[in-house]
C-alpha positions in Angstrom: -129.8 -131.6 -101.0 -129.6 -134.4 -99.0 -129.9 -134.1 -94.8 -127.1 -135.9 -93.0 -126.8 -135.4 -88.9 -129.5 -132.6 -89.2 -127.0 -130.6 -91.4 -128.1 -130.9 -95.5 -125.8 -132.5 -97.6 -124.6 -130.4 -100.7 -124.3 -131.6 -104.2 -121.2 -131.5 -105.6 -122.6 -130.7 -109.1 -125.0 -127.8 -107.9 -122.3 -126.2 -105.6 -119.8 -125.9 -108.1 -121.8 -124.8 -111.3 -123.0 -122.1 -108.8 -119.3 -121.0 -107.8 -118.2 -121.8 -111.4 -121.3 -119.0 -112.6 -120.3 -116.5 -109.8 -116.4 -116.0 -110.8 -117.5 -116.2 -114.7 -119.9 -113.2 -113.8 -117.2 -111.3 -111.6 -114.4 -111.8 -114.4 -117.5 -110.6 -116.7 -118.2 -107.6 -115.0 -114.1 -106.9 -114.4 -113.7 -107.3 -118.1 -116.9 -104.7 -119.2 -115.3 -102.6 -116.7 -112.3 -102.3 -118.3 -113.7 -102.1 -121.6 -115.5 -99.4 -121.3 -113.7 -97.4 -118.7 -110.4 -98.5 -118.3 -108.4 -95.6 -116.5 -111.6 -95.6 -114.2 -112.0 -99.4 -113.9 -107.9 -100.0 -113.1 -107.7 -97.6 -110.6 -110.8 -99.0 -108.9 -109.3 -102.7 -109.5 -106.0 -102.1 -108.4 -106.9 -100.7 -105.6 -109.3 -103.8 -104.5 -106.2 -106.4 -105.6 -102.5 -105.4 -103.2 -100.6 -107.9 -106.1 -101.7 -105.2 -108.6 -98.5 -103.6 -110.5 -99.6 -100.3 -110.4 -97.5 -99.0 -113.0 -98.8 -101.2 -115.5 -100.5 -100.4 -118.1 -103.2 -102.6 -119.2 -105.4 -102.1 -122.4 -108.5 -104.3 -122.9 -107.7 -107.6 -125.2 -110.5 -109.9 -126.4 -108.4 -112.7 -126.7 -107.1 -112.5 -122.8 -110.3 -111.7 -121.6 -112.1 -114.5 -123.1 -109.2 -116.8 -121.7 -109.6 -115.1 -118.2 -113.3 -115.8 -118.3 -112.6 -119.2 -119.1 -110.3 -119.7 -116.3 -112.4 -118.1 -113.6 -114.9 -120.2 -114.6 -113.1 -123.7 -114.3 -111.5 -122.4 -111.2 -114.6 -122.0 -109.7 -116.1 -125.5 -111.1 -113.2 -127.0 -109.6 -113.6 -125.0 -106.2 -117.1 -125.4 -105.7 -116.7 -129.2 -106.7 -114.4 -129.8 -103.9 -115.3 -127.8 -101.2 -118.9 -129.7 -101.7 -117.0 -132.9 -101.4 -115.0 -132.1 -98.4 -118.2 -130.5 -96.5 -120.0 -133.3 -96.4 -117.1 -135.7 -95.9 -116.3 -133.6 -92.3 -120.5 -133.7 -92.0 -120.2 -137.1 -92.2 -118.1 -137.5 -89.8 -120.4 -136.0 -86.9 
């Protein structure tokens, strides 16, 4: 990290492979939950998420998941990648 006005500069490459890691390991752990206890794990997740239907049924699929994980973890690349870039454009500005 680089220090800019006293404040440290983030890299945009460290900042999002970390967000991109932390939403592939929460869709991970969302996806073993399911697995191995659905009823459980889709009460619990439901619960945590108000846009859940919670009359839907949902049964674990491979396929879905892996495409979720994928997802989250782009999503979070992208995230982290911009929110580095606009935090040290507003630090520059100081």
């Amino acid at each position: 990290m680089k220090k800019t006005n006293n404040v440290q500069k983030l890299s945009e490459k460290t900042t999002s492979l970390s967000l991109g890691s932390l939403f592939g390991l929460v869709s991970l752990a969302c996806g073993i939950l399911v697995y191995a206890i659905p009823d459980a794990a889709m009460s619990l997740l439901t619960s945590m998420i108000h846009s859940s239907l919670p009359w839907q049924k949902t049964v674990f699929d491979a396929g879905k998941f892996a495409q979720g994980l994928a997802v989250a973890i782009v999503l979070g690349l992208v995230l982290g990648y911009a929110f580095a870039k606009l935090f040290n454009y507003f630090n520059s500005r100081k």
